[in-house]
C-alpha positions as CSV (number, residue, x, y, z in Angstrom):
1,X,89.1,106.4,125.2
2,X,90.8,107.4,121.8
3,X,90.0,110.0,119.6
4,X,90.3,108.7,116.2
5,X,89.8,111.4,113.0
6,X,89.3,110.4,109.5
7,X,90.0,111.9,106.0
8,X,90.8,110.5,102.4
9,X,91.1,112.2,98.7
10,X,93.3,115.3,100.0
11,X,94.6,115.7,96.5
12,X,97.3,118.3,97.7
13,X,98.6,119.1,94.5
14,X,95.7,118.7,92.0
15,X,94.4,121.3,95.1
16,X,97.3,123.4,94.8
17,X,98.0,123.4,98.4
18,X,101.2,125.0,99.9
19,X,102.1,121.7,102.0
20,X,104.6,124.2,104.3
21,X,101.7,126.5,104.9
22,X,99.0,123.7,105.5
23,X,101.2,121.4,107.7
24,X,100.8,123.3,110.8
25,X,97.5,124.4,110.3
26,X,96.3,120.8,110.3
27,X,99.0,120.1,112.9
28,X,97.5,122.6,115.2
29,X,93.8,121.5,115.1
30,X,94.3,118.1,115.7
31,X,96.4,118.6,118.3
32,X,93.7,121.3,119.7
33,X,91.2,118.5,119.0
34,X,93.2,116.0,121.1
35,X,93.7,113.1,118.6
36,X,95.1,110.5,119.3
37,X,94.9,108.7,115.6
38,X,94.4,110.6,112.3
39,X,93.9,108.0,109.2
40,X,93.7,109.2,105.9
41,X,92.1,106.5,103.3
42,X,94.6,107.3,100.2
43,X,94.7,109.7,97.4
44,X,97.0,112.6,98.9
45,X,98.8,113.0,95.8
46,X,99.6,111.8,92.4
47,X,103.1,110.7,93.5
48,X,103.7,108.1,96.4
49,X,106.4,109.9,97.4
50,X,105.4,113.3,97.6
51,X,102.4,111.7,99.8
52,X,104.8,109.9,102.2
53,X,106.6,112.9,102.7
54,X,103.2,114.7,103.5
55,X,102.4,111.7,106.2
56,X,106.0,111.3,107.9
57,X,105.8,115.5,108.6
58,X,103.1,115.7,110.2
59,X,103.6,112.5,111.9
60,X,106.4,114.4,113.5
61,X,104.5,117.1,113.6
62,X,101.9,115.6,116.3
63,X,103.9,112.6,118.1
64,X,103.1,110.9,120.2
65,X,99.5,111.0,118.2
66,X,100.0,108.5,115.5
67,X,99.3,109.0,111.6
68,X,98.3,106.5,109.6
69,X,97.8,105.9,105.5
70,X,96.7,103.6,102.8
71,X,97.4,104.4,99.0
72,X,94.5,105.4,96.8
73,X,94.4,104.9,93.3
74,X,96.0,108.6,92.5
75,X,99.1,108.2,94.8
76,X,99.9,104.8,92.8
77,X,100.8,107.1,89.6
78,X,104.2,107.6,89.8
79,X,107.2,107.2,91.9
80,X,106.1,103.0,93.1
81,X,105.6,99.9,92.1
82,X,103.5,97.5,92.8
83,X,106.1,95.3,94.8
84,X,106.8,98.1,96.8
85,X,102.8,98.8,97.3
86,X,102.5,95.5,98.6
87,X,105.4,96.1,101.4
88,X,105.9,97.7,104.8
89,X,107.2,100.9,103.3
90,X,107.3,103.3,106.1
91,X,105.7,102.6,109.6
92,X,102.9,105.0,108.9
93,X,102.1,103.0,105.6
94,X,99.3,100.9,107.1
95,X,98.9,98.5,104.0
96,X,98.3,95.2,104.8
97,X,99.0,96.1,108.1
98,X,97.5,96.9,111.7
99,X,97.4,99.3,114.6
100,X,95.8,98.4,118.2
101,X,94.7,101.5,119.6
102,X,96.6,101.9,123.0
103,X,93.9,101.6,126.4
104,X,90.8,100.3,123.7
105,X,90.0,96.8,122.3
106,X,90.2,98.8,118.7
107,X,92.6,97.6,116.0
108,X,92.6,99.3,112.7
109,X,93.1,97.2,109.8
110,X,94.3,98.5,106.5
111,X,94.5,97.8,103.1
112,X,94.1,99.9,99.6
113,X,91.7,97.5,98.0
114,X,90.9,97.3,94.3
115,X,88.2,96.8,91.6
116,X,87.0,93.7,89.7
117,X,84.2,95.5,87.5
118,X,81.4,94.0,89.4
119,X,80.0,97.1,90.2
120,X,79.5,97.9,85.8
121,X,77.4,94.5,86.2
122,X,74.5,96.2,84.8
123,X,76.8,96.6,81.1
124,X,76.8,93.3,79.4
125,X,79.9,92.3,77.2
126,X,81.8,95.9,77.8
127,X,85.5,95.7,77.7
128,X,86.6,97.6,80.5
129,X,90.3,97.2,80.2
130,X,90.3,98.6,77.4
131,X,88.1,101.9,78.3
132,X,90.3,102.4,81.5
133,X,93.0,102.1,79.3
134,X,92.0,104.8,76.9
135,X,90.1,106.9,79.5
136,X,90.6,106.5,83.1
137,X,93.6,107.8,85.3
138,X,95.0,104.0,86.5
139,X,95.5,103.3,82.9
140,X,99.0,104.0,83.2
141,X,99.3,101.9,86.8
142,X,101.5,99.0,86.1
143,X,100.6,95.6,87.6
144,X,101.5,91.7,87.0
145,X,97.6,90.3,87.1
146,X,94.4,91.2,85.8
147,X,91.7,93.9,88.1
148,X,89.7,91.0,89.1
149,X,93.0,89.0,90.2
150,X,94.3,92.0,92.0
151,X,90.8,92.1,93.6
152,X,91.3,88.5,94.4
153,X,94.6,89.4,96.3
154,X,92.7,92.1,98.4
155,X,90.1,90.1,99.8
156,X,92.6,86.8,100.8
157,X,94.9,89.5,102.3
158,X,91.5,91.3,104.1
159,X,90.3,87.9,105.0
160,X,93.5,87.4,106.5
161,X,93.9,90.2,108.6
162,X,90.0,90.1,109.9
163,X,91.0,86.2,110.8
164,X,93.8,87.9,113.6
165,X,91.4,90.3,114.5
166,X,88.9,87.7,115.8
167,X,91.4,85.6,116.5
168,X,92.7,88.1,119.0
169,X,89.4,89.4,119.6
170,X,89.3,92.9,118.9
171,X,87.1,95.6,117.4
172,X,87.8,96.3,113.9
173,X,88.2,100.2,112.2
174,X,89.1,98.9,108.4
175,X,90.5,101.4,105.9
176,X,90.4,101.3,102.5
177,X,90.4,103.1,99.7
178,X,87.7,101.8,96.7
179,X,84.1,101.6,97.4
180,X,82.9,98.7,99.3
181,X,79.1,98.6,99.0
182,X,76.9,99.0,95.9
183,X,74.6,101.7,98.0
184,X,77.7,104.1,97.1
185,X,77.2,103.5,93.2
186,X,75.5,105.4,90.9
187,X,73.6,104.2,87.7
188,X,72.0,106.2,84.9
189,X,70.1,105.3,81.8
190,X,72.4,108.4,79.9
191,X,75.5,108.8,81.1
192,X,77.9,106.0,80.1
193,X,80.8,107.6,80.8
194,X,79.7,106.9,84.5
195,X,78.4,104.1,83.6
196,X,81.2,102.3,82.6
197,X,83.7,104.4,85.4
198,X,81.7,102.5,87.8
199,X,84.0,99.2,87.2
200,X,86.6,101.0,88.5
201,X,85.5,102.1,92.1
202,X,85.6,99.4,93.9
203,X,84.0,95.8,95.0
204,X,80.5,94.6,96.8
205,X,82.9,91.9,97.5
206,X,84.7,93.5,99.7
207,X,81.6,94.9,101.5
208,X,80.1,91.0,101.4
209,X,83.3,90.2,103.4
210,X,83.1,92.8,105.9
211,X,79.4,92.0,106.6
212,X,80.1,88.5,106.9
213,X,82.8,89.3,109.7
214,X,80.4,92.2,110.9
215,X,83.2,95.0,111.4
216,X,81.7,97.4,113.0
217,X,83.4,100.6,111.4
218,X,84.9,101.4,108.0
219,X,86.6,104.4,106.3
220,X,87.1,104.9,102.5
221,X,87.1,107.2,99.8
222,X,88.0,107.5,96.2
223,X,84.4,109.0,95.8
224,X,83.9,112.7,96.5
225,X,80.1,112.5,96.8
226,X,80.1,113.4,100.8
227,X,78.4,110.7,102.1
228,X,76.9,110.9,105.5
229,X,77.5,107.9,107.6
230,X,75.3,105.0,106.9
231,X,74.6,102.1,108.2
232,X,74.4,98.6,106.8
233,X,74.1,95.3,109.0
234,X,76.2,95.9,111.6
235,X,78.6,98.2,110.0
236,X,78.4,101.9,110.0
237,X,80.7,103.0,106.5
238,X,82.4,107.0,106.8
239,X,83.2,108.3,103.3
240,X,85.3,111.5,104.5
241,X,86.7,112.0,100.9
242,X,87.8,116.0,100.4
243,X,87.7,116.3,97.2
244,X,88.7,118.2,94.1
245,X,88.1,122.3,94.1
246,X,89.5,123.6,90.9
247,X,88.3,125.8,87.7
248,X,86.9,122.5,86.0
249,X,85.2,120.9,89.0
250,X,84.4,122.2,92.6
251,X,83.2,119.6,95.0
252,X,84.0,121.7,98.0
253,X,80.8,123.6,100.4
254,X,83.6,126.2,101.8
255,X,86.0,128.4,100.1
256,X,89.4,127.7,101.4
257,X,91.3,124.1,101.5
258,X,92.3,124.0,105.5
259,X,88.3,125.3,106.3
260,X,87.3,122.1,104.1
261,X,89.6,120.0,105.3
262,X,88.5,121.0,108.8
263,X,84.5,120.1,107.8
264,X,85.2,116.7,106.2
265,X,87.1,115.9,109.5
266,X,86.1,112.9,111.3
267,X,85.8,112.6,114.9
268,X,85.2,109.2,116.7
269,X,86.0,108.5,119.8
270,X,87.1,104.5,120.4
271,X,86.1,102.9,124.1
């Protein structure tokens, strides 16, 4: 038995988090907690770097427990490109790749995902592009196909990887970042800014595919609604996003980052 902990939208800096301080901290409790995995599902920081550098210290930090990331949407702002998104970066970059859990049947799949606007299908003739363009943070994120083709890519690549998995028949823990299943989404008759920001988060695609290969567990984020665990089919979905606690918006139920951290925390244990 493993003990596997999950976390996404850390958002260190828009946080304002000492990262020497808070290293050990978090260090120290999942150690104290004995993991054995700790995934985060994307969005540490706005620059890929500064959120590798978060991953590879407290990977040494913990060894031999293993640490394990995907990008989110946020740490694709600056400092990589998409070519380099779409390689092995560093080993604890689990994009497109895959990590048996040592003494378990368990592999964990990973892979950022992406959006294709179906979840906005309730606006007829709306040009997205453009709004994210003018209003949402991934307008500046450079790419060389369109949101639905980038969406495409994610789901040959996840087929891909859930064909090995069965293949090899194992258990599968898939991270990603975007929202997977509609249940997730919110619609209103007044708010269009939501409305329309709902093309952005994500795919029922991608939550069609891991139905049809019933996965039995998946992490994501990018929404900091704090989810309980639900259910659907034969997966259970964990949305263990942290969140944003500043003067504009507070998402966060306690008062200090490491406490909240410590709450969002998720603890499986894989057999």
């Amino acid at each position: 038995m493993v003990k596997v902990a999950l976390s996404s939208d850390l958002h260190l800096d828009v946080n304002r988090q000492n990262v020497d301080q808070l290293l050990p901290q978090q260090a120290g409790y999942l150690m104290q907690q004995n993991v054995g995995v700790y995934l985060i599902a994307g969005d540490i920081t706005n620059h890929f770097d500064q959120s590798l550098d978060y991953v590879e210290r407290l990977q040494r930090l913990i060894a031999p427990a293993q640490v394990r990331f995907i990008a989110g949407n946020h740490d694709m702002l600056h400092d990589v490109t998409y070519a380099a998104l779409e390689s092995p970066l560093a080993p604890t970059y689990l994009h497109l790749g895959q990590l048996d859990v040592a003494g378990t049947n368990w592999r964990i799949i990973g892979n950022n995902g992406w959006y294709d606007y179906q979840f906005a299908d309730n606006l007829v003739g709306r040009d997205f592009l453009t709004w994210k363009r003018a209003f949402w943070v991934d307008g500046t994120i450079e790419q060389p196909q369109s949101d639905p083709e980038r969406m495409d890519h994610v789901l040959a690549t996840a087929t891909a990887q859930l064909d090995r998995a069965r293949a090899d028949h194992k258990q599968v823990l898939f991270m990603t970042h975007f929202v997977p299943h509609r249940e997730y989404i919110r619609y209103t008759d007044d708010d269009r800014f939501w409305n329309m920001a709902n093309a952005m988060l994500g795919s029922p695609r991608l939550g069609i595919l891991l139905d049809d290969y019933r996965v039995p567990l998946v992490l994501f984020g990018h929404v900091h609604r704090h989810f309980a665990p639900r259910r659907f089919g034969a997966t259970t979905y964990y949305d263990q996003a942290l969140g944003y606690h500043n003067k504009r918006i507070n998402e966060w139920s306690q008062d200090d980052y490491f406490t909240e951290w410590r709450q969002r925390l998720r603890l499986l244990d894989l057999k």
